[in-house]
MDAnalysis code that builds the backbone (N, CA, C; Angstrom):
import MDAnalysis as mda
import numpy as np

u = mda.Universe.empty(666, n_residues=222, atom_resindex=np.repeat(np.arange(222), 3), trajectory=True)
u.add_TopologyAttr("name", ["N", "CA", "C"] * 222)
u.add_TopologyAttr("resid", np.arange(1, 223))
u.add_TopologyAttr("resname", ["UNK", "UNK", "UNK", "UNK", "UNK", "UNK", "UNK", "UNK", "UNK", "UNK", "UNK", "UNK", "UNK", "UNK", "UNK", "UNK", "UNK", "UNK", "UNK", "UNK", "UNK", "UNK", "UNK", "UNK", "UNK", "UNK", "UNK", "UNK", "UNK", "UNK", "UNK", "UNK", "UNK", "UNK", "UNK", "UNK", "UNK", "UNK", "UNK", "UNK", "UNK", "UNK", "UNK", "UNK", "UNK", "UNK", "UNK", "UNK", "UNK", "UNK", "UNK", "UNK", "UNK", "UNK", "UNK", "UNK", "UNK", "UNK", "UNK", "UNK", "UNK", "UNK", "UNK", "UNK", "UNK", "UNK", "UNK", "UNK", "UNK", "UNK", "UNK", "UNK", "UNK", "UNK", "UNK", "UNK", "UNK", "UNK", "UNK", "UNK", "UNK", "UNK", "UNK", "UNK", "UNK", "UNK", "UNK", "UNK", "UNK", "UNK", "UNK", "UNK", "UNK", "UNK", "UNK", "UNK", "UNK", "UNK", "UNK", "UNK", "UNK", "UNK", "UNK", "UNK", "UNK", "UNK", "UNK", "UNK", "UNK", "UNK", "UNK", "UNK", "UNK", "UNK", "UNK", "UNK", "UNK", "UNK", "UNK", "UNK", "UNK", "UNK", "UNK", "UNK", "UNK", "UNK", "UNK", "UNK", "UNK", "UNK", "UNK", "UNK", "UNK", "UNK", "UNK", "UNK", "UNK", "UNK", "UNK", "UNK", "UNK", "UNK", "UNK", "UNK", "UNK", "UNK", "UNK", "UNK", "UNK", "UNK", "UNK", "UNK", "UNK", "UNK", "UNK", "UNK", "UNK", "UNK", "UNK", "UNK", "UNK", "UNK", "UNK", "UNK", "UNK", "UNK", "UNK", "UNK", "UNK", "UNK", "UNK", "UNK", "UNK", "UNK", "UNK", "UNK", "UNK", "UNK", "UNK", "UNK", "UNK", "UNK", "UNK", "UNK", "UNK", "UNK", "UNK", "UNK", "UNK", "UNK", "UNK", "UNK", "UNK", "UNK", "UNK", "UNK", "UNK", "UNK", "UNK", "UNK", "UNK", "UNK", "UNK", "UNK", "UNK", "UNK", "UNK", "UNK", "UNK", "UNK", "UNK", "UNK", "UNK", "UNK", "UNK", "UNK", "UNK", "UNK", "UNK", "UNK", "UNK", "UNK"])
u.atoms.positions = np.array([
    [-22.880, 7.459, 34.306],
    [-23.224, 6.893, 33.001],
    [-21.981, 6.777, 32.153],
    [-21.796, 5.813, 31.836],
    [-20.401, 4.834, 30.882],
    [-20.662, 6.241, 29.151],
    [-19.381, 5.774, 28.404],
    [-19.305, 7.125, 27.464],
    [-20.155, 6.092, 26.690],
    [-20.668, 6.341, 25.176],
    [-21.749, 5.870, 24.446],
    [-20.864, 5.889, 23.315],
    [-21.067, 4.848, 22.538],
    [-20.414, 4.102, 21.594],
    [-20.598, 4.753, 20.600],
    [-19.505, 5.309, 19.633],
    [-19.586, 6.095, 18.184],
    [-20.381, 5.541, 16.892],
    [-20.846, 6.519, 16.668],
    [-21.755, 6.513, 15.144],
    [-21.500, 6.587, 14.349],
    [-21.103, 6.219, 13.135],
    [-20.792, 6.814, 11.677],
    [-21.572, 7.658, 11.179],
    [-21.258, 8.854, 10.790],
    [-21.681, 10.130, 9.823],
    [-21.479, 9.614, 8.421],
    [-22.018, 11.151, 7.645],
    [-21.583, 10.881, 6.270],
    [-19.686, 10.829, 5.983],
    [-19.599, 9.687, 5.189],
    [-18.539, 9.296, 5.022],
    [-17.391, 10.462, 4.299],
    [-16.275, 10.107, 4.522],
    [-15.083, 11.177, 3.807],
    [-14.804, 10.820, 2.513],
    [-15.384, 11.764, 1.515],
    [-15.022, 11.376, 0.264],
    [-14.428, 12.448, -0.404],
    [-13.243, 12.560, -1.636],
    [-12.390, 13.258, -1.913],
    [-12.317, 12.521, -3.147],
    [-11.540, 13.783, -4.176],
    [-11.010, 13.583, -5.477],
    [-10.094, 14.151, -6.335],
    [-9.377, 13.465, -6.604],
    [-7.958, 14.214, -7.009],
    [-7.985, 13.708, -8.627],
    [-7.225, 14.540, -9.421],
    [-7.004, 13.740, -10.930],
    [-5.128, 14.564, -11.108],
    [-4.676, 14.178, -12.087],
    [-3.477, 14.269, -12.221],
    [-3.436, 14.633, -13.865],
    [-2.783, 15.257, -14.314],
    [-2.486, 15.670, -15.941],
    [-1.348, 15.586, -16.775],
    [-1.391, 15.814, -17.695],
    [0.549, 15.369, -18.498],
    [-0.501, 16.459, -19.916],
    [-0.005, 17.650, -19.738],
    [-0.446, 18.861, -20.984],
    [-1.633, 19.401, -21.018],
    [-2.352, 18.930, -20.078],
    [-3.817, 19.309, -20.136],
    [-4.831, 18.408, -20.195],
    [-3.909, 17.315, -20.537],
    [-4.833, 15.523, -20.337],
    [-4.791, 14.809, -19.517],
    [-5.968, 14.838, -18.525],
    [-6.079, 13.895, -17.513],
    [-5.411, 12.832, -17.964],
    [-4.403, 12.244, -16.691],
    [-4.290, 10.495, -16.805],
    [-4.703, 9.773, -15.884],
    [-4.911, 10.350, -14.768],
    [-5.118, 9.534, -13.571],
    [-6.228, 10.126, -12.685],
    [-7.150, 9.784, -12.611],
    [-8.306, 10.271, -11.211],
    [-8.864, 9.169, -10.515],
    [-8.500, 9.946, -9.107],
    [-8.527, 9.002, -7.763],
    [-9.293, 9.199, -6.951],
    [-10.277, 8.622, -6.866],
    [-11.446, 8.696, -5.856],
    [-11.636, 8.026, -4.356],
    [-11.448, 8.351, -3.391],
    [-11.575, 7.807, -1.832],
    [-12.748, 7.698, -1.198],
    [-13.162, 7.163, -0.450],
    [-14.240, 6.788, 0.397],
    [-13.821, 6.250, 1.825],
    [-14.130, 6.899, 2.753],
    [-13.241, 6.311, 3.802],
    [-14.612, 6.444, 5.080],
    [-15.008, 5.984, 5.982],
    [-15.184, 5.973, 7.585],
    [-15.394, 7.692, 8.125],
    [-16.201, 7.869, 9.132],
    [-16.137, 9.163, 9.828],
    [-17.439, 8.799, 10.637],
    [-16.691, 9.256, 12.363],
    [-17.775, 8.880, 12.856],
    [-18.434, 10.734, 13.310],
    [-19.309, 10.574, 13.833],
    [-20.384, 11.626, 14.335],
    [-20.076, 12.287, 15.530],
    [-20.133, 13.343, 15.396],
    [-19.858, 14.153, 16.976],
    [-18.538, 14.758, 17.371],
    [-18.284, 15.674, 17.886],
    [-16.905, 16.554, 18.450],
    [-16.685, 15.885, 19.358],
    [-16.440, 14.531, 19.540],
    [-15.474, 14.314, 21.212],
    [-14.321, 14.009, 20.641],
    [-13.940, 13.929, 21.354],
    [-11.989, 13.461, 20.914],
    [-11.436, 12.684, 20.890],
    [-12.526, 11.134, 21.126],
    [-13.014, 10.243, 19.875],
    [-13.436, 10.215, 18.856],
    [-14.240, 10.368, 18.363],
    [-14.438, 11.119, 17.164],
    [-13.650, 11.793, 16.350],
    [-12.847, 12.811, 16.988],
    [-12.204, 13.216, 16.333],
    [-10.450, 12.046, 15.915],
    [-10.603, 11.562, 16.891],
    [-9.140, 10.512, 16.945],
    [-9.452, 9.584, 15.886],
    [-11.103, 9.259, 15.813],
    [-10.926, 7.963, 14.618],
    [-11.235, 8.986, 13.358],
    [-11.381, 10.321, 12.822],
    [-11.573, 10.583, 11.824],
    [-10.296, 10.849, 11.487],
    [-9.699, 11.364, 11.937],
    [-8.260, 11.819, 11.823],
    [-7.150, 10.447, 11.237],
    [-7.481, 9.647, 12.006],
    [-6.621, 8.170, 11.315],
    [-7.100, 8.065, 10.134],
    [-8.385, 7.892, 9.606],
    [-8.880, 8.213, 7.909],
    [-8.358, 9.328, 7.240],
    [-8.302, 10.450, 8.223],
    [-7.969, 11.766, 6.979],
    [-6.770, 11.095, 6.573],
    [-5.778, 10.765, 7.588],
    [-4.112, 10.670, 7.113],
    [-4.106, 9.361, 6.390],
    [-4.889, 9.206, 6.212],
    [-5.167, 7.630, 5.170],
    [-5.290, 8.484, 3.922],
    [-6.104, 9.003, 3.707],
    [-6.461, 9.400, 2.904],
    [-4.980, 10.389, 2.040],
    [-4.977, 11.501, 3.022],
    [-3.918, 12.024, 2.466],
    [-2.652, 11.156, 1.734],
    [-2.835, 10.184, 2.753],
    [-1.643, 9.099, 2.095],
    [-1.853, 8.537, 1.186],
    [-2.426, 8.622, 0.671],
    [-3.410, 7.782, -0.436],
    [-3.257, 7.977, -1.249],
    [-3.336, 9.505, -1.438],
    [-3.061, 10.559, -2.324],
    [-1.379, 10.922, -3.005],
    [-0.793, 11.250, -1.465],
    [0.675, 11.222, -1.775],
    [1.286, 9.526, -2.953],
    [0.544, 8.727, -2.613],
    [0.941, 7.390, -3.261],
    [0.738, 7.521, -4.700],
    [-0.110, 8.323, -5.031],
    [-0.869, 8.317, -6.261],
    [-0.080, 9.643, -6.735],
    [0.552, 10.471, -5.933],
    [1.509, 11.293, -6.868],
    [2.642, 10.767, -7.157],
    [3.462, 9.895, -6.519],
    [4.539, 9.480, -6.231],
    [4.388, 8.329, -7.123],
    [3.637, 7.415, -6.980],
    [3.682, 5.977, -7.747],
    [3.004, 6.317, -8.959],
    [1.564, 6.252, -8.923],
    [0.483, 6.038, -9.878],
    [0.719, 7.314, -11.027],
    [0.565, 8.468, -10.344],
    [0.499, 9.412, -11.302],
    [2.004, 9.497, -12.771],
    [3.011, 9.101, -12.340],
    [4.213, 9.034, -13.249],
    [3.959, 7.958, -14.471],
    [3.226, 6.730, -13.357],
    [3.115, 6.131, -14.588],
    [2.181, 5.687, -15.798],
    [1.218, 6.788, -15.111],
    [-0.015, 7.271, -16.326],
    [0.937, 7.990, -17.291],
    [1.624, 8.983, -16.846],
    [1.695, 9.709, -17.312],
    [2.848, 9.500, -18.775],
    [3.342, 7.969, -17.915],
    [4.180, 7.807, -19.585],
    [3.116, 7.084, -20.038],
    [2.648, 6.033, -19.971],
    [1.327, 5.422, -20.595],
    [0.664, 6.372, -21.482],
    [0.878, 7.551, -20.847],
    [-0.641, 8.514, -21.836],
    [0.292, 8.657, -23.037],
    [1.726, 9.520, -22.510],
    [2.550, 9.625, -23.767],
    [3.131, 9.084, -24.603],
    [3.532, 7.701, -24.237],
    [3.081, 6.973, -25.185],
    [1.774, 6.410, -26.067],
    [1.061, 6.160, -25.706],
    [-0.078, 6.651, -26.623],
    [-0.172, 7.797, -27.319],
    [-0.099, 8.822, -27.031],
    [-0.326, 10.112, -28.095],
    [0.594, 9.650, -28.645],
    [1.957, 9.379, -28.703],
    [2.653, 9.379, -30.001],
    [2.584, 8.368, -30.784],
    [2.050, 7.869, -30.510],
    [1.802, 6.572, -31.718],
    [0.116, 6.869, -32.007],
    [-0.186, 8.199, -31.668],
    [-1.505, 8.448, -32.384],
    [-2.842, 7.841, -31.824],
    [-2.840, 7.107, -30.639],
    [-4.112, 6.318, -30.135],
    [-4.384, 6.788, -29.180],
    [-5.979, 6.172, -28.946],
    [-7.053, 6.931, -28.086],
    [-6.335, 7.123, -26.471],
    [-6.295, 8.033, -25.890],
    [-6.478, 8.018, -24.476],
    [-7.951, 7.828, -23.754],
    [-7.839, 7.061, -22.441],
    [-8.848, 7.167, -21.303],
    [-7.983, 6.920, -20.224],
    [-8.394, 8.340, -19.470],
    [-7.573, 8.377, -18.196],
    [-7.624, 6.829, -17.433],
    [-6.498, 6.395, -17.002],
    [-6.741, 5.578, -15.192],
    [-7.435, 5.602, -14.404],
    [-8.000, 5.218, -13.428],
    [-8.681, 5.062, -12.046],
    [-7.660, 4.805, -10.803],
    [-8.213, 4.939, -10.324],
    [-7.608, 4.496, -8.687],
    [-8.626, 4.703, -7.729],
    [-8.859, 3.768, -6.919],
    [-9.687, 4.076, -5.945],
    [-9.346, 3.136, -4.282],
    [-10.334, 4.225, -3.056],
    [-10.007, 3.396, -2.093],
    [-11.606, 3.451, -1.625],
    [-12.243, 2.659, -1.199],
    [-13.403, 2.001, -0.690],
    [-13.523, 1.678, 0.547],
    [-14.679, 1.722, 1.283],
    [-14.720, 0.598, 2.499],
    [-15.764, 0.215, 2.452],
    [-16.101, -0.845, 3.701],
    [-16.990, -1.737, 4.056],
    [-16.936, -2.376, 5.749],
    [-17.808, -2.155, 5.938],
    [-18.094, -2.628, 7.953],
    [-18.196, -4.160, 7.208],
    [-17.336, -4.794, 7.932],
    [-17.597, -6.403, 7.576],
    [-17.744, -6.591, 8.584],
    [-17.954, -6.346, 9.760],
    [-18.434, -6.320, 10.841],
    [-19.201, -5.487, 12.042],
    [-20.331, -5.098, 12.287],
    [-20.574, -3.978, 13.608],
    [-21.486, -4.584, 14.665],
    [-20.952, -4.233, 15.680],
    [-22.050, -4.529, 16.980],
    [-22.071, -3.552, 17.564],
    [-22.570, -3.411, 19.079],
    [-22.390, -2.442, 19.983],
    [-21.101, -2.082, 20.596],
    [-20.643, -3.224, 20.044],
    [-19.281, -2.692, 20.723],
    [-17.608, -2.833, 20.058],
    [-18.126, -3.194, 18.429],
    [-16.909, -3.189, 18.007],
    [-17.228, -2.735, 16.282],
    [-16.482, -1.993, 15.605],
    [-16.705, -2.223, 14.345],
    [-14.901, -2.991, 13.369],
    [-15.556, -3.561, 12.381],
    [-14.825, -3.695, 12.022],
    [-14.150, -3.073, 10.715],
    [-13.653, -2.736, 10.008],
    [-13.462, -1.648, 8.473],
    [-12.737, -2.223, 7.887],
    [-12.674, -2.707, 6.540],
    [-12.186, -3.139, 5.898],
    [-11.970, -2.332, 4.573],
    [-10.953, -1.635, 4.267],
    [-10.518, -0.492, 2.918],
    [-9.624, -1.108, 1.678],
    [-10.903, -1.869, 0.858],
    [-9.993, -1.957, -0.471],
    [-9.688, -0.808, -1.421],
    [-8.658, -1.262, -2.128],
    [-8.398, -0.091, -3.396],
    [-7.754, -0.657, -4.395],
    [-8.058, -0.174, -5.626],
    [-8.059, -0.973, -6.703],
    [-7.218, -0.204, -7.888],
    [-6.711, -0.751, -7.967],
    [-6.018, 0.095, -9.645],
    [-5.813, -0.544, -10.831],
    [-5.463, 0.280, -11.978],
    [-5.479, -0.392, -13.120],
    [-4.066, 0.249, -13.869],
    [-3.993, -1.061, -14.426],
    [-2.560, -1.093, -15.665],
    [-1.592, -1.239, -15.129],
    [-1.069, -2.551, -14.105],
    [-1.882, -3.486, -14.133],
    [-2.935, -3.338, -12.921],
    [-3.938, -4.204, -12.986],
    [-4.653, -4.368, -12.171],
    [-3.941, -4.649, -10.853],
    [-4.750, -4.035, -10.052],
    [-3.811, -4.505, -8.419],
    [-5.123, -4.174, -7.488],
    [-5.275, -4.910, -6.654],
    [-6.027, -4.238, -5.240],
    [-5.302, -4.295, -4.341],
    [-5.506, -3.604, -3.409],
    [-4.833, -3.234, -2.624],
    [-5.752, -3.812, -1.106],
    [-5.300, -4.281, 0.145],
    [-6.235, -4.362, 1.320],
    [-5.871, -3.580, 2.743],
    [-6.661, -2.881, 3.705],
    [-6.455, -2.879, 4.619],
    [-7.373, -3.017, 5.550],
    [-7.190, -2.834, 6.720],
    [-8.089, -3.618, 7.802],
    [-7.794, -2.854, 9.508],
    [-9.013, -2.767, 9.777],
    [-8.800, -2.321, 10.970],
    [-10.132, -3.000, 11.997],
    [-10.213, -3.306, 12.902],
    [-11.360, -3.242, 14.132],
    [-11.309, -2.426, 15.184],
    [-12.172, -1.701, 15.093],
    [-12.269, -0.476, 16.684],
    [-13.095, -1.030, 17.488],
    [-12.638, -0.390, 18.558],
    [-13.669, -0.443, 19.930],
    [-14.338, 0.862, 19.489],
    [-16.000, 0.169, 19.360],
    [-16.384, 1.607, 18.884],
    [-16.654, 2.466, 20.588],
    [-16.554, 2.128, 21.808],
    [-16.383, 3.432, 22.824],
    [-15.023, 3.973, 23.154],
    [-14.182, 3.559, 23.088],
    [-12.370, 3.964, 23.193],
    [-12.049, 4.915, 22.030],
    [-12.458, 4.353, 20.731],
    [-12.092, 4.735, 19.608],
    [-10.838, 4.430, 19.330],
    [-10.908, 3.085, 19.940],
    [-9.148, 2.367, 19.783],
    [-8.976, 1.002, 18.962],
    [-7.844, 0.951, 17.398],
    [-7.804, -0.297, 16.811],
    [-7.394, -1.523, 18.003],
    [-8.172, -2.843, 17.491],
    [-7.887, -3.851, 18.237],
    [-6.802, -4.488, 18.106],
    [-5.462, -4.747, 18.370],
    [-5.134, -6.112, 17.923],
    [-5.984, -7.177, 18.049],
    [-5.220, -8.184, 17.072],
    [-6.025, -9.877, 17.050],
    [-5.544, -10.100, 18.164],
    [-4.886, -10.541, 18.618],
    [-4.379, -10.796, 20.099],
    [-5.584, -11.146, 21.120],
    [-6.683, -9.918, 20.778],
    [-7.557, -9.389, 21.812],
    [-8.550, -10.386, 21.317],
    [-8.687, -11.138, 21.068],
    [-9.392, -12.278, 20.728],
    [-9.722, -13.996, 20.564],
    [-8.326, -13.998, 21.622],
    [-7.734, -14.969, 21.387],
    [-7.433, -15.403, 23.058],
    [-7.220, -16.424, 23.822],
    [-6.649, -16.633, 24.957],
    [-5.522, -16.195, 25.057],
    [-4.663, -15.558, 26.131],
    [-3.772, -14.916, 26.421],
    [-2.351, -15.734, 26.034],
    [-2.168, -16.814, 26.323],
    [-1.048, -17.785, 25.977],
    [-1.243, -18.636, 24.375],
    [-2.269, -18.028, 23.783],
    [-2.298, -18.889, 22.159],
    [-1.152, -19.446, 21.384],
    [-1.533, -19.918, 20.746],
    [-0.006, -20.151, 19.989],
    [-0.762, -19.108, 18.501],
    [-0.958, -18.658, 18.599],
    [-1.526, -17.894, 16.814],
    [-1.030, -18.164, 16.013],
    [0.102, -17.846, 16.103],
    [0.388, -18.014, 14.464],
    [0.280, -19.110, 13.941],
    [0.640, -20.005, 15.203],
    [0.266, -21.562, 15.065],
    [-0.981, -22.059, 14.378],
    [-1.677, -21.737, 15.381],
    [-2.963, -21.671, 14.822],
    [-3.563, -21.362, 13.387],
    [-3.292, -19.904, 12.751],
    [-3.453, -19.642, 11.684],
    [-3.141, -20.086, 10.340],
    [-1.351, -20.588, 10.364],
    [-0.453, -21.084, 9.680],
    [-1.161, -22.556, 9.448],
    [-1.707, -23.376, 10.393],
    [-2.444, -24.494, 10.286],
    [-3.590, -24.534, 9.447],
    [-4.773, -23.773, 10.240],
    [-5.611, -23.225, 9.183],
    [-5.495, -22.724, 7.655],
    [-4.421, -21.949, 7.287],
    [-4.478, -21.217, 6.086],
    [-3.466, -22.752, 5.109],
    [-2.869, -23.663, 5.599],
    [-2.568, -24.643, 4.542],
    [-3.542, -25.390, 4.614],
    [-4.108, -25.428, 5.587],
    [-4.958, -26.735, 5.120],
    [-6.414, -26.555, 4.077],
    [-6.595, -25.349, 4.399],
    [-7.717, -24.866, 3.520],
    [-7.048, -24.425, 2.352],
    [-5.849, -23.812, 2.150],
    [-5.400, -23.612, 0.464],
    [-5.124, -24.691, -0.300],
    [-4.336, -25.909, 0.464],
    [-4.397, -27.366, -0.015],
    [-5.456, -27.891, -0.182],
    [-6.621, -27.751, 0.674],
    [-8.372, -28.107, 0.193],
    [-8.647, -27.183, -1.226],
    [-8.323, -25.769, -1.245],
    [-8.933, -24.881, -2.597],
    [-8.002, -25.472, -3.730],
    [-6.522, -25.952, -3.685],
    [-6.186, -26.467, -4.596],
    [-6.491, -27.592, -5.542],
    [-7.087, -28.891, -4.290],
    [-7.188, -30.053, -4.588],
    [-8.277, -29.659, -5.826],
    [-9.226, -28.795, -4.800],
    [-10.593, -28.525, -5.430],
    [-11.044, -28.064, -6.822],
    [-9.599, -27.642, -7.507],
    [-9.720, -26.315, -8.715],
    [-9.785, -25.197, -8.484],
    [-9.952, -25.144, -6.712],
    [-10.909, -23.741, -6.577],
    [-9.782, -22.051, -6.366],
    [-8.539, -22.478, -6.648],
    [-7.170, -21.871, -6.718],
    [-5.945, -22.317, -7.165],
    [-5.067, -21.695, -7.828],
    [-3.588, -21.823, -8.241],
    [-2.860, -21.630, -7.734],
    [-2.516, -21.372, -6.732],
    [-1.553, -20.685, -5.946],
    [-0.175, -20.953, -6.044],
    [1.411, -20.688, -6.293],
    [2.300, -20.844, -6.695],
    [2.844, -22.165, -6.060],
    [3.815, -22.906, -6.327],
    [4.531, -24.155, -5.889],
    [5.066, -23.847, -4.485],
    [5.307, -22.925, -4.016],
    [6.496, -22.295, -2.683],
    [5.069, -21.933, -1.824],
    [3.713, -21.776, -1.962],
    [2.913, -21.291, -1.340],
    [2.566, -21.453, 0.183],
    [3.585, -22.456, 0.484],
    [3.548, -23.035, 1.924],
    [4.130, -21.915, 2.976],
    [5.868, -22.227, 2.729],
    [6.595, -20.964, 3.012],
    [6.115, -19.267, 3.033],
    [5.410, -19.081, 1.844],
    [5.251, -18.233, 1.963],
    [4.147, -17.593, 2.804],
    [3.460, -18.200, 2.859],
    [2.000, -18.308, 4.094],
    [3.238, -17.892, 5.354],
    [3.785, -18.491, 5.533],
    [4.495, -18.348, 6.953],
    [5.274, -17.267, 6.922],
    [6.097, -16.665, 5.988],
    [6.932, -15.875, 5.967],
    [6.192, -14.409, 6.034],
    [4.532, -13.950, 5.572],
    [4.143, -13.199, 5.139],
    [2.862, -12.794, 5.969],
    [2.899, -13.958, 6.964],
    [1.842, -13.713, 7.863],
    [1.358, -12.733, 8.748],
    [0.731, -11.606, 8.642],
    [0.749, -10.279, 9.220],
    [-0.332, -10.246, 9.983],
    [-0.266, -10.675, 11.782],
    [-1.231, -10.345, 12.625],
    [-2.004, -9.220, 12.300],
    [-1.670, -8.286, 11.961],
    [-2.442, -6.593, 11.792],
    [-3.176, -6.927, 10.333],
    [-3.254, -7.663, 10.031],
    [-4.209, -7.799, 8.394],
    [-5.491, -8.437, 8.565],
    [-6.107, -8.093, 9.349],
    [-7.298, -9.177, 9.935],
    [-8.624, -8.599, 10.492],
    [-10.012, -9.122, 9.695],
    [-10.957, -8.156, 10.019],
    [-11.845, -9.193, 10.653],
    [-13.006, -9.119, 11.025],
    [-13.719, -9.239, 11.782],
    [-15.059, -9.692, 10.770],
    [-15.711, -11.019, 10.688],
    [-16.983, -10.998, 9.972],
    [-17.796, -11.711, 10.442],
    [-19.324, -11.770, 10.835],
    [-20.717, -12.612, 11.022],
    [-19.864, -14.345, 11.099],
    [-19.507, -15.139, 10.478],
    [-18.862, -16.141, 10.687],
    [-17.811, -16.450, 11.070],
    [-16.835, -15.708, 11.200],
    [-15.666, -15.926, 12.157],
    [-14.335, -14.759, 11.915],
    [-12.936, -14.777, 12.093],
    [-11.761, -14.028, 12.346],
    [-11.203, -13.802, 10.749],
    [-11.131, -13.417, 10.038],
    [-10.445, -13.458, 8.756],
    [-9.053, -12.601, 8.409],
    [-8.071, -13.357, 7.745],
    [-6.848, -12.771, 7.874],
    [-6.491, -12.988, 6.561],
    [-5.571, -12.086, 5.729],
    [-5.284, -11.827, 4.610],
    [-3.883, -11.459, 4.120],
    [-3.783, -11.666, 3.021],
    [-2.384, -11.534, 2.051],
    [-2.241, -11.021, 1.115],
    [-1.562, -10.260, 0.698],
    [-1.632, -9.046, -1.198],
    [-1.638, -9.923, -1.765],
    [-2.503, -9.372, -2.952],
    [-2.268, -9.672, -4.156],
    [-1.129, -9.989, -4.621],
    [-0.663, -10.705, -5.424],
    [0.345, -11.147, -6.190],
    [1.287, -11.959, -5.766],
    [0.935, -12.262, -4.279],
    [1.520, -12.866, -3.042],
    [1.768, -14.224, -3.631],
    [0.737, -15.118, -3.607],
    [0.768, -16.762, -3.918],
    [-0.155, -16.879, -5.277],
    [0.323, -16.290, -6.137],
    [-0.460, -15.831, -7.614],
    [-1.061, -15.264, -8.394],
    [-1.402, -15.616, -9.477],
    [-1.543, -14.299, -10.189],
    [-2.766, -13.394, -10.139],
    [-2.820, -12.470, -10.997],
    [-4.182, -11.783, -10.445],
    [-5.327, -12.511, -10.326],
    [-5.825, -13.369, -10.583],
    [-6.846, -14.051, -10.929],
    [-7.291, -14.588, -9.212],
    [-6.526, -14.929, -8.334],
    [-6.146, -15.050, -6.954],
    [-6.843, -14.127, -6.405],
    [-6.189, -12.678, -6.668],
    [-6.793, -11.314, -5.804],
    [-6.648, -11.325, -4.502],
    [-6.851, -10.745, -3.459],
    [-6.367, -10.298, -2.111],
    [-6.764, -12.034, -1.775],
    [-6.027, -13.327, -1.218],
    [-5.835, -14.394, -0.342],
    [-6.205, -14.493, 1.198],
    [-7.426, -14.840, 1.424],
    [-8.119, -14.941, 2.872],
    [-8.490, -15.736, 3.058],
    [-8.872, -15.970, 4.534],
    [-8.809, -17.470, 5.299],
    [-9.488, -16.788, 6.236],
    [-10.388, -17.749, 7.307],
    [-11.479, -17.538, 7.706],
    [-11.404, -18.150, 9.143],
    [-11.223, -18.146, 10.249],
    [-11.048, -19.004, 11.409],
    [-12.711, -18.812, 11.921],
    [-13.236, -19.602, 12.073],
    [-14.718, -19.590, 12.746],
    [-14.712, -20.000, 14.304],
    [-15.424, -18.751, 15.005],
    [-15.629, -18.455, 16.536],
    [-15.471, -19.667, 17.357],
    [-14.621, -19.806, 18.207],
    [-15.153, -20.331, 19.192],
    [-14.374, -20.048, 20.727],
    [-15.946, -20.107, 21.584],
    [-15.762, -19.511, 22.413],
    [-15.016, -19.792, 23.658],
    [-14.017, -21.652, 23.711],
    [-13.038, -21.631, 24.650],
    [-11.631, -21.676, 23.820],
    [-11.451, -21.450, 22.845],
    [-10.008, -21.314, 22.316],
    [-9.674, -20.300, 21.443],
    [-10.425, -19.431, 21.423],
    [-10.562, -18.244, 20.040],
    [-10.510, -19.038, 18.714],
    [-10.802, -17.768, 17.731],
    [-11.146, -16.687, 18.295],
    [-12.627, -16.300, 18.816],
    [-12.547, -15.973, 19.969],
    [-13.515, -15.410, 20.820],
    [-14.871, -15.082, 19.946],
    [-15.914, -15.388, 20.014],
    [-16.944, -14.386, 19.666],
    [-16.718, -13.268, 19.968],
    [-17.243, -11.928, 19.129],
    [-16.965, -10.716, 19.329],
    [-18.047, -9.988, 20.444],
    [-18.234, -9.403, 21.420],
    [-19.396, -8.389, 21.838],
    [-20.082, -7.785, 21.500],
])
């Protein structure tokens, strides 16, 4: 009998806050993935979340927390209200079958606003991330592929109103294109770009959508 495909448990959630005199400035809340059971799967995909997490954290001492912390003080000295910051990291299965999930972990912050994206697909029996690769015919041209797709549909959202995206937005599609940024959804392959990438916040995380097919990828999933 073949090993049996992992479950998600209750999820990993954690909370940290940060202070400058006794006044919160910053509290950071996580939500992350955890699957069910002591095998060593299980334990391999919870463990890639914990150190997410931890990292998460370290970011938020290192980056976030300093710069609450002049924010707050400036405010007290000019006498006005404080309310701590946020930070957070989230997920979402934008994809699951029997044999693959997909996870998608936004996180969001404020002052300025930023989200943040990441992305993973497991084999949920290996307990191993996929490359895109694995979805695709062995000799593809991908990037080809993608780079095609993602102008022609941002030049369609432009024509449309339906985005701003900066004057250089061509180049930069190509220069910034990250195979490993790419999740898995009910209608097809989706691949993504930061924030602030090809405009302003109003933009927010930049995705593009390749829809299944099954002799040139990307592949339907299992």
């Amino acid at each position: 009998m073949g090993r049996q495909a992992l479950h998600l448990s209750a999820p990993l959630e954690a909370e940290r806050t940060w202070e400058l005199d006794g006044v919160t400035v910053l509290a950071a809340r996580v939500r992350l993935p955890q699957a069910e059971g002591p095998s060593r799967r299980a334990r391999r995909f919870n463990r890639y979340y914990r150190r997410f997490c931890r990292s998460y954290f370290f970011y938020c001492e290192q980056e976030l927390a300093p710069r609450a912390r002049r924010r707050c003080a400036a405010a007290l000295e000019r006498s006005r209200p404080w309310e701590p910051l946020h930070a957070s990291l989230d997920y979402t299965l934008s994809f699951e079958s029997d044999a693959l999930w997909s996870v998608v972990v936004d996180g969001r912050e404020e002052a300025p606003r930023c989200c943040l994206r990441r992305a993973d697909t497991w084999d949920r029996v290996e307990a191993l991330p996929l490359p895109m690769q694995e979805f695709f015919p062995k000799h593809a041209r991908l990037r080809r592929r993608l780079l095609t797709r993602a102008r022609s549909e941002a030049a369609r959202r432009i024509e449309a109103g339906e985005a701003a995206y900066c004057e250089e937005y061509r180049p930069l599609l190509r220069r910034y294109l990250n195979l490993r940024s790419y999740y898995l959804t009910p209608e097809g392959l989706c691949w993504f770009y930061p924030m602030y990438l090809l405009g302003d916040a109003a933009e927010g995380v930049v995705t593009f959508c390749l829809p299944y097919d099954a002799e040139n990828g990307p592949y339907p999933p299992p």
